[in-house]
C-alpha positions in Angstrom: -1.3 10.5 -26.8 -2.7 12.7 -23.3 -3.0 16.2 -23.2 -1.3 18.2 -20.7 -2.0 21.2 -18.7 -1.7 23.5 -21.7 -3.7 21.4 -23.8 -0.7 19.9 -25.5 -0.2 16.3 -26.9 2.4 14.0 -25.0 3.4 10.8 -25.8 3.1 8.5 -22.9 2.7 5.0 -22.3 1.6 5.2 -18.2 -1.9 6.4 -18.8 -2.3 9.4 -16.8 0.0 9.2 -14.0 3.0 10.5 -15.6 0.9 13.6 -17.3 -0.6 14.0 -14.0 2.8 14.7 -12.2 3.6 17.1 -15.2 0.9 19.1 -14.6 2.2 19.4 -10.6 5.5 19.9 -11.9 4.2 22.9 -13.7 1.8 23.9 -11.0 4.6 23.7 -8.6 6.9 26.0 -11.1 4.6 28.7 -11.4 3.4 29.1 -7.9 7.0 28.5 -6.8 6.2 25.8 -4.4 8.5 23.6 -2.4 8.0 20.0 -4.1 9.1 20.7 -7.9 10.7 17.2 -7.2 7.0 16.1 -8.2 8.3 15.9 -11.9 11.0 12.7 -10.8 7.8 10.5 -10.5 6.6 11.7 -14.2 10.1 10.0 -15.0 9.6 7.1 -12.8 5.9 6.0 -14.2 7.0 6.6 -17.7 11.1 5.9 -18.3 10.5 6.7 -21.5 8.1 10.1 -22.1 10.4 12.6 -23.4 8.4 15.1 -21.8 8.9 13.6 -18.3 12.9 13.1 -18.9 13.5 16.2 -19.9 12.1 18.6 -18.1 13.4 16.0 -14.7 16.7 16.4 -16.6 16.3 20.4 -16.0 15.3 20.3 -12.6 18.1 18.0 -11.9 20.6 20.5 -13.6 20.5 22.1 -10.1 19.6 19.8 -7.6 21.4 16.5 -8.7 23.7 17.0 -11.8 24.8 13.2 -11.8 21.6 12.1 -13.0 21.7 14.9 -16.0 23.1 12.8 -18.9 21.1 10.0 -18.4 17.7 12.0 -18.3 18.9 13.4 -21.4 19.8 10.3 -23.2 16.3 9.0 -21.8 15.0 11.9 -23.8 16.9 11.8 -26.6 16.3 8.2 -27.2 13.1 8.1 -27.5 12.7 11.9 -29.9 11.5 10.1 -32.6 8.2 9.1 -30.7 7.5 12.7 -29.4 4.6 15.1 -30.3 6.0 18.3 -31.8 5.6 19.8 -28.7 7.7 18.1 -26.8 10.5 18.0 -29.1 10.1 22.2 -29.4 10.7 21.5 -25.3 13.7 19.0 -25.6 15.1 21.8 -28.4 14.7 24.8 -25.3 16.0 22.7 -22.2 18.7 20.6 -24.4 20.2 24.0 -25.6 19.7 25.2 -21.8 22.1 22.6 -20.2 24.6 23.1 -22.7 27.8 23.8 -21.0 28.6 27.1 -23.1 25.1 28.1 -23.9 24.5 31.2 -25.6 21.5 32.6 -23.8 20.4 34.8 -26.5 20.0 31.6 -29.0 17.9 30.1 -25.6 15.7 32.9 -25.2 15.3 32.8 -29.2 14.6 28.9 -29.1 11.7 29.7 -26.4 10.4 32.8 -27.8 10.0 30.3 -31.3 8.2 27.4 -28.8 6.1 30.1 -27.5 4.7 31.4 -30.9 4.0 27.6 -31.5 2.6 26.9 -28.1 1.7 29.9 -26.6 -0.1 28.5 -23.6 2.7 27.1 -22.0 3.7 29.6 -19.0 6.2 27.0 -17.6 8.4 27.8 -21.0 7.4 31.0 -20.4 8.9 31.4 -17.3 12.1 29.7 -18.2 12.5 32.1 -20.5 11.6 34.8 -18.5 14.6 33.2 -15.8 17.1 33.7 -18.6 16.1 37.6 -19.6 16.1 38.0 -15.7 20.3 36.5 -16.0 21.0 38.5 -18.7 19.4 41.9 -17.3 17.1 42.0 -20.4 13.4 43.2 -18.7 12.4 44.1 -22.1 12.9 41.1 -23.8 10.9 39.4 -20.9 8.2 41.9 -21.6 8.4 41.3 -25.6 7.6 37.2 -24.6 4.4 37.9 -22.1 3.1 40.1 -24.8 3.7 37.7 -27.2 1.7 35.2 -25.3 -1.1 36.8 -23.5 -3.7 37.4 -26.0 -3.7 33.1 -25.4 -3.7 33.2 -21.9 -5.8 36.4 -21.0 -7.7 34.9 -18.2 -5.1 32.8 -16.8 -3.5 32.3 -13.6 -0.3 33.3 -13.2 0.4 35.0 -16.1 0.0 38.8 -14.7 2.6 38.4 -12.3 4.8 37.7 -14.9 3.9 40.5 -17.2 4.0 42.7 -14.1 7.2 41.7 -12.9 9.3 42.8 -16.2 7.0 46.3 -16.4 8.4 46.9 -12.9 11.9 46.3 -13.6 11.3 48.8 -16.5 10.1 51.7 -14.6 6.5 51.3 -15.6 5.3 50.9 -12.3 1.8 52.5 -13.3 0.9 49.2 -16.0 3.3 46.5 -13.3 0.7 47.4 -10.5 -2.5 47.2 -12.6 -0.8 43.9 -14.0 -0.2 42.4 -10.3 -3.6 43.4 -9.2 -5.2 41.7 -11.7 -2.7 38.6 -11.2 -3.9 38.8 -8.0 -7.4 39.4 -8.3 -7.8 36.0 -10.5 -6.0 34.0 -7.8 -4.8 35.6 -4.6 -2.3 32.8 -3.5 -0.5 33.7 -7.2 3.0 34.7 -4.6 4.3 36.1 -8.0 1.5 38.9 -8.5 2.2 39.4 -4.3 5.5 40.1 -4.9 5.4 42.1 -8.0 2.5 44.5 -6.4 4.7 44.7 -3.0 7.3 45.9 -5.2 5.6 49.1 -6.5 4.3 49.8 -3.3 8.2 49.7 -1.8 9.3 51.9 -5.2 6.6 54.4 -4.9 7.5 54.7 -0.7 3.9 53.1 0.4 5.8 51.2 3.0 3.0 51.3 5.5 0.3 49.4 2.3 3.4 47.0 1.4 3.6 45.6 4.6 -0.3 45.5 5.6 -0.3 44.1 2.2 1.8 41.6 2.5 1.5 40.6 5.8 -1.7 39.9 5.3 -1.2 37.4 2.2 1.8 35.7 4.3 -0.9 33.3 5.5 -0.7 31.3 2.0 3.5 31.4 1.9 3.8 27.9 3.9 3.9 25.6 0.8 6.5 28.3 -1.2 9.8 27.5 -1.8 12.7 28.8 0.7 13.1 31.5 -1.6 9.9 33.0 -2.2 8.9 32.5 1.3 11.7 34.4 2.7 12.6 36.7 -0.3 8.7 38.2 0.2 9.8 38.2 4.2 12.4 40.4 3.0 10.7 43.0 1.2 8.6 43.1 4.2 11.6 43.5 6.6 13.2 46.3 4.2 9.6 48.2 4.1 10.2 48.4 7.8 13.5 48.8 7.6 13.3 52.2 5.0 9.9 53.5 6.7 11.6 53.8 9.8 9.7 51.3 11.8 10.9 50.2 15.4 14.4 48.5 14.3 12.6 45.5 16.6 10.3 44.6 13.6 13.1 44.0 11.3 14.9 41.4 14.2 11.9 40.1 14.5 11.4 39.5 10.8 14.9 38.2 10.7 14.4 35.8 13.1 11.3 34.5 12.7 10.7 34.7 9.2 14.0 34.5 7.7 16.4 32.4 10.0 13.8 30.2 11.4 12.8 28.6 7.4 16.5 26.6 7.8 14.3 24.9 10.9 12.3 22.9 8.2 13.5 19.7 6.7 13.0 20.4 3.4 14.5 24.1 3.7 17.2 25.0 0.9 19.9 26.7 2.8 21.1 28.6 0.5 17.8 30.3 -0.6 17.7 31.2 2.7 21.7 32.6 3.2 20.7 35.1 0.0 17.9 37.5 1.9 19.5 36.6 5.1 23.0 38.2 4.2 20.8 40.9 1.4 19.0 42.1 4.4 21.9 42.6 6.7 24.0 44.3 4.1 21.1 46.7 4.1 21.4 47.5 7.8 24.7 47.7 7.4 24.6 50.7 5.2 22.9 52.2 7.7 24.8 52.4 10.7 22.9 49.8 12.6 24.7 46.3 11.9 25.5 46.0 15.5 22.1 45.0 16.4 23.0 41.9 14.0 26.6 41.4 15.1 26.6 38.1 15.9 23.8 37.1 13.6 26.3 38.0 10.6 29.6 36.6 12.0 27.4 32.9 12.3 26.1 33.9 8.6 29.7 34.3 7.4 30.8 31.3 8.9 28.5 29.3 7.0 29.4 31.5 4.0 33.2 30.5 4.2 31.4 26.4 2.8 32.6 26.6 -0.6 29.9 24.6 -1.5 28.0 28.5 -1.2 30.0 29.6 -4.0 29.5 30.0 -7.6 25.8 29.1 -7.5 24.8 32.8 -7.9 26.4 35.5 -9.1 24.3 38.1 -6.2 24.6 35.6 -3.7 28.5 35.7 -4.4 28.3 39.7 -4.3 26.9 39.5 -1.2 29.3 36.5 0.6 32.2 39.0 -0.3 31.2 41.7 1.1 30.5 39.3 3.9 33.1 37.5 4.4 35.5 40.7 4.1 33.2 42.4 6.2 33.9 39.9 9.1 37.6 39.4 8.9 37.8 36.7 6.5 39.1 38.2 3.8 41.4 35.3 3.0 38.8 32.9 2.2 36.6 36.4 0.6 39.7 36.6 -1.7 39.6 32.9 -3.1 36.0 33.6 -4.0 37.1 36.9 -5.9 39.7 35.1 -7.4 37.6 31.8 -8.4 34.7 34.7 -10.0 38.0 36.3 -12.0 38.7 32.6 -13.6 35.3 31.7 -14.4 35.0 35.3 -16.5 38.4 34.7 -17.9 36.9 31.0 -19.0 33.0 32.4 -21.0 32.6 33.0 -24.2 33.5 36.8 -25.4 29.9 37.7 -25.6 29.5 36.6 -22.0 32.7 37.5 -20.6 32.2 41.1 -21.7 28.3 41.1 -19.8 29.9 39.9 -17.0 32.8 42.4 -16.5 30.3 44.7 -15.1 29.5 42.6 -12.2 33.1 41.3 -11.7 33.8 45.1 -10.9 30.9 45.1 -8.6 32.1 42.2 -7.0 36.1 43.5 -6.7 34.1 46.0 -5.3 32.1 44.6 -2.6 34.8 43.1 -1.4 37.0 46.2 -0.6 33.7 47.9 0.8 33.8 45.1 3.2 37.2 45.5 3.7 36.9 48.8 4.0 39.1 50.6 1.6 36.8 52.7 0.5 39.3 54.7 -2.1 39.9 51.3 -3.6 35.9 50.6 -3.9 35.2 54.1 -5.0 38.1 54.3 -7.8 36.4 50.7 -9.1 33.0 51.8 -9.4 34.0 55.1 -11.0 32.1 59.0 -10.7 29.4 57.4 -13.5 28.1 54.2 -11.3 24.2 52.7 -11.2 23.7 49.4 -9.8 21.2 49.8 -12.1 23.3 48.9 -14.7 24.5 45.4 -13.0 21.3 43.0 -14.0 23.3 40.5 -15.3 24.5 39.5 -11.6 21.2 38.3 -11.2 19.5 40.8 -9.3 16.0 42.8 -9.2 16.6 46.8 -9.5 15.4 46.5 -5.8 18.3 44.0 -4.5 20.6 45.6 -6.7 19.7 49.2 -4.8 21.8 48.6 -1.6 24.8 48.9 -3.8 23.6 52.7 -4.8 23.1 53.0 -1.3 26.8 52.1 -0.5 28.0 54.2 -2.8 26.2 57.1 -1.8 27.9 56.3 1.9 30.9 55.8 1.0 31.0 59.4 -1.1 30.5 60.4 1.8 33.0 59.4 4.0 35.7 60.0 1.4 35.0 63.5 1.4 33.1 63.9 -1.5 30.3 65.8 -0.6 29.4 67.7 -3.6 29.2 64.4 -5.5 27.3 62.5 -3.0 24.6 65.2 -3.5 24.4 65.5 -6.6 23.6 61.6 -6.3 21.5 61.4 -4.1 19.0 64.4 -5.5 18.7 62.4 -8.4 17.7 59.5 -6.7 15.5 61.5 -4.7 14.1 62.4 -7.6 12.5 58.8 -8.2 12.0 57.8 -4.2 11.3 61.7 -3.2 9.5 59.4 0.5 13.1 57.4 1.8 14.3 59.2 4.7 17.7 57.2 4.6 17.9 59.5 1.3 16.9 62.7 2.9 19.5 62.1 6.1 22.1 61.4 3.5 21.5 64.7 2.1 21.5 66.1 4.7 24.9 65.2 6.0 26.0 66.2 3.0 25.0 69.6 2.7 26.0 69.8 6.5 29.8 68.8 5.4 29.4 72.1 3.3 28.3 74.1 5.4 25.2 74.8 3.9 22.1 76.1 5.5 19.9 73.9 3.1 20.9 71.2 6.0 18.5 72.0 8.3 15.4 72.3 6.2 16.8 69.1 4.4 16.9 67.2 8.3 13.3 69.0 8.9 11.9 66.8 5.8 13.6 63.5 6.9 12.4 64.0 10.2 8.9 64.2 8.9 9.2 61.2 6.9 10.3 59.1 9.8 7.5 60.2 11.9 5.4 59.3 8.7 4.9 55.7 8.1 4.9 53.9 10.9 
């Protein structure tokens, strides 16, 4: 018997190299860090840990199914030799690959390992993962709490109770959370992220970026993802403070683009805040600066090998895909979502039809039949409400914006207003919002226009 990380017993045979790649498997999971492949040489010094096999057997899952089973049946085989807690971890992860898993039993099976074990953050944050696919921040919340009077002092953990606060609307408690995430280690990229969040919601765009761009100096060793997804946020703090449209190509370029330059890049980490960020200058009128950025994007896009490996990074290939005159191949996907729904379990296949509706959606906004895209979404729409795609409330925020736009040029004016002020109610400093409003009250012919433009114009001078 070795104790992990946690302070947990395993059962291993290899003395401490097979714990010892564990505990950079875990260390690698939290700080989301490029080399989670660590945990295939816990499996390769001990065959037979169940510990090792599994959780290689998880990470596998997504990065080389063929060796799935027989990590499992490594594990499996040798159950009757492990500690408690690693069979409590077989139970999560076994239930977890299951082709037709109910995610509510998984997050049930975790939330009973963490009452157990509560100083395990890496189950932790696998559970948090499947609240974050089901579009349930409060039942992530209901786990950190459950955990954190064990792990008060710990790295990591903030972020993660900040994260779920955030998505919540709490963005008060989410920014004390991050700070102190970030104030016991400020490398955590999680704590980053969440407190570049609030700044973004609240419309410091100027403190997000300064913020961020300063911590950018410790993103080398994150994952494709979190490298350029906290590129992104800087790009679309830019982007909605009205910066010099130059600092968002830049961003692009250099930050975003340029991570497929490194061997170990994963592409399609990369292809999701690539194609998220273009969408959002796209709503705004100024997609031409990107023209032939996005036609190369979409022609990677049409790979089928893209598709069906996240539900937002699908959204966002529609749109496009349509958007760039392939609406043949933006079709197939629709078509190949609309049999995998038809496929899931009821209680899945009715969480889903939400984002299949977004999806038929993005698609005819690319297309541009925007009666089509506005009589899907219906007079009552919030992207808001569309969490199971897979999506932050930020990511998911472009599709508000799209809807506002095309209100807009359907003719619905009154509507589009009525919107948007509500919106504006939450993000009273986005001068994308205000010019909205403005056009809209200008389609009216209302004199509110022009003290509506006044305020934009303020704003734009404001931030950067």
């Amino acid at each position: 018997m070795m104790l992990d990380r946690w302070g947990y017993e395993v059962n291993t045979a290899s003395s401490s190299s097979c714990i010892s790649s564990i505990n950079s498997y875990y260390h690698q999971v939290l700080s989301y860090g490029r080399k989670r492949d660590v945990i295939m040489e816990a499996v390769d010094a001990d065959p037979n840990c169940v510990l090792a096999n599994i959780l290689a057997a998880l990470f596998c899952s997504s990065h080389d199914p063929s060796r799935v089973p027989s990590l499992v049946h490594a594990a499996t085989s040798n159950l009757e030799k492990a500690t408690p807690y690693e069979k409590a971890v077989f139970e999560t992860i076994n239930c977890m690959l299951s082709p037709n898993r109910d995610d509510e039993v998984a997050v049930e099976l975790h939330s009973k390992l963490l009452k157990e074990f509560p100083k395990d953050l890496v189950s932790l944050k696998r559970a948090q993962v499947l609240c974050f696919y089901m579009g349930r921040a409060d039942l992530s919340l209901q786990l950190v709490q459950q955990v954190l009077p064990s792990n008060n002092q710990q790295d990591f953990v903030y972020g993660m109770l900040a994260f779920p606060l955030l998505e919540l609307g709490r963005m008060e408690d989410a920014e004390k959370a991050a700070k102190k995430g970030f104030q016991i280690n400020k490398e955590d990229p999680w704590s980053q992220h969440a407190l570049c969040h609030v700044y973004q919601y609240e419309c410091r765009f100027k403190e997000a970026v300064e913020f961020m761009e300063d911590c950018s100096k410790s993103w080398g060793p994150l994952s494709s993802f979190m490298n350029t997804h906290n590129w992104w946020h800087v790009a679309l703090c830019y982007l909605e403070g009205n910066a010099p449209f130059e600092k968002v190509c830049e961003i692009y370029e250099n930050r975003i683009w340029k991570e497929l330059d490194r061997i170990d890049a994963s592409p399609v980490e990369v292809y999701l805040n690539a194609v998220g960020l273009l969408l959002r200058v796209h709503v705004r009128g100024r997609i031409h600066f990107f023209e032939d950025y996005l036609k190369m994007l979409a022609g990677y896009l049409s790979d089928r090998a893209f598709w069906y490996l996240e539900w937002h990074l699908d959204l966002l290939i529609l749109w496009a895909l349509a958007c760039t005159g392939k609406s043949s191949e933006a079709r197939d996907l629709l078509e190949g979502l609309e049999s995998k729904v038809s496929t899931m379990n009821p209680k899945k296949r009715k969480l889903m039809q939400k984002g299949l509706t977004l999806a038929e959606a993005a698609y005819e906004y690319g297309r541009g039949d925007f009666t089509r895209a506005l009589e899907l979404l219906g007079p009552d729409f919030d992207a808001e409400s569309c969490k199971m795609v897979g999506a932050s409330g930020e990511q998911l925020d472009v599709f508000n914006e799209v809807w506002y736009v095309m209100l807009l040029d359907a003719g619905d004016a009154k509507k589009a207003i009525e919107v948007i002020e509500k919106q504006l109610k939450k993000r009273s400093g986005t001068p994308f919002l205000w010019r909205l409003l403005e056009r809209g009250y200008s389609m009216l012919g209302k004199q509110e226009a022009e003290s509506i433009g006044a305020k934009a114009k303020m704003l734009e001078a404001a931030y950067f």
